[in-house]
C-alpha positions in Angstrom: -87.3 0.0 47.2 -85.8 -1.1 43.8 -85.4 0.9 41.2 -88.1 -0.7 38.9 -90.6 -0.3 41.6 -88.9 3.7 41.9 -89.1 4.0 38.5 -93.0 2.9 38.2 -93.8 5.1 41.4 -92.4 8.1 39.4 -93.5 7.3 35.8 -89.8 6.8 35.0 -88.1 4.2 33.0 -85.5 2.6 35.2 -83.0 3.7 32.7 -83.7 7.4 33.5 -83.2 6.7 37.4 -80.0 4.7 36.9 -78.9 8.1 34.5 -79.7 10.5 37.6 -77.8 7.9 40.1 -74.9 8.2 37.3 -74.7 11.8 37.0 -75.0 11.7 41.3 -78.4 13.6 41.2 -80.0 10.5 43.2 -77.3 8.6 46.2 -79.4 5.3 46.6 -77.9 2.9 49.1 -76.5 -0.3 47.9 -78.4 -3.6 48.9 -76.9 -5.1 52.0 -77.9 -8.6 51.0 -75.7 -8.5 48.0 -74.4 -4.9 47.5 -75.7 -5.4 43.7 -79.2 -3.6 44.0 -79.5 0.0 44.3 -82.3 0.8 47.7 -84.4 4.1 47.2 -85.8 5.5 50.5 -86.8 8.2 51.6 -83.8 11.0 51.0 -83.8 9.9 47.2 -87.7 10.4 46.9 -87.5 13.9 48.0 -84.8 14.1 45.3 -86.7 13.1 42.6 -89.7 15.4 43.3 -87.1 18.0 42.6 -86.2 16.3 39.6 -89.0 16.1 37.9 -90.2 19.9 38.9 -87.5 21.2 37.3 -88.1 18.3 34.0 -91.1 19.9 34.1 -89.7 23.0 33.2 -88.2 22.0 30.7 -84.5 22.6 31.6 -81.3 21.4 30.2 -78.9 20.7 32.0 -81.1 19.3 34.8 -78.5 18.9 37.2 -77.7 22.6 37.1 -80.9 23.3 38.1 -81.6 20.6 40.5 -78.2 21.7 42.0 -79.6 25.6 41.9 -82.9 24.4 44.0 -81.0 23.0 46.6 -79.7 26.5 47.8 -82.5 28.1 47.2 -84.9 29.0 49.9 -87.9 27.3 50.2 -90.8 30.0 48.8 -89.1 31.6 46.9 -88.0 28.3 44.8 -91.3 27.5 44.6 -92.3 30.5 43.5 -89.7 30.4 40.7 -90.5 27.1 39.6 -94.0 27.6 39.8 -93.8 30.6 37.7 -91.7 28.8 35.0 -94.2 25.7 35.0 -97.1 28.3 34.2 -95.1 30.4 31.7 -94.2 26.2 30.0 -98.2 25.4 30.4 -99.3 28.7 28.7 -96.8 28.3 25.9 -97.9 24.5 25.3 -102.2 25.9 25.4 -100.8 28.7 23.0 -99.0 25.8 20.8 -101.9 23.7 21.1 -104.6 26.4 20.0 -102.7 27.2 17.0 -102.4 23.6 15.8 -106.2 23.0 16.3 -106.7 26.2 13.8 -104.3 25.1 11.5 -106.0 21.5 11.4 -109.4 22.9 11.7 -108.6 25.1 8.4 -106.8 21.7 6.3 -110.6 20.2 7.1 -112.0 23.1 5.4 -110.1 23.6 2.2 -110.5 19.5 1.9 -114.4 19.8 2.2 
């Protein structure tokens, strides 16, 4: 596939995918046809999964980490990513709640 369709199958903007193939986190194939257009198959979607688990997570640089998962086993990269995911979710609820107060007490004092 190209990588505006790859891009819209993962919520990416195309710019993002070519800066993964750039910084060799993603090794599309070239077109045959014309050796122009980058074709994303199967090995590169498996990639990007990673990717954007550890995006998720929030970490910079990405291709530390994405490098880090790949010699990793299995569970127990799951269960670190999973953990760091949950630990990102409940700061962002915690972040969240606050703001609602703060607004929620503005609405007040202006009533």
């Amino acid at each position: 596939m190209r990588i505006k369709q790859f891009a819209e199958k993962y919520l990416l903007d195309p710019r993002e995918v070519m800066y993964f193939v750039e910084c060799g986190l993603l090794h599309p194939e070239r077109d045959k046809a014309n050796g122009f257009y980058y074709d994303f198959g199967p090995a590169e979607e498996e990639e990007i999964k990673k990717i954007l688990i550890v995006k998720a997570m929030d970490c910079k640089p990405i291709d530390q980490y994405v490098a880090m998962l790949d010699v990793l086993p299995n569970a127990m990269w799951k269960s670190v990513v999973f953990d760091k995911i949950q630990e990102n979710i409940n700061k962002s609820i915690y972040m969240l709640n606050t703001a609602k107060q703060y607004a929620e007490e503005l609405k007040k004092k202006k009533a």
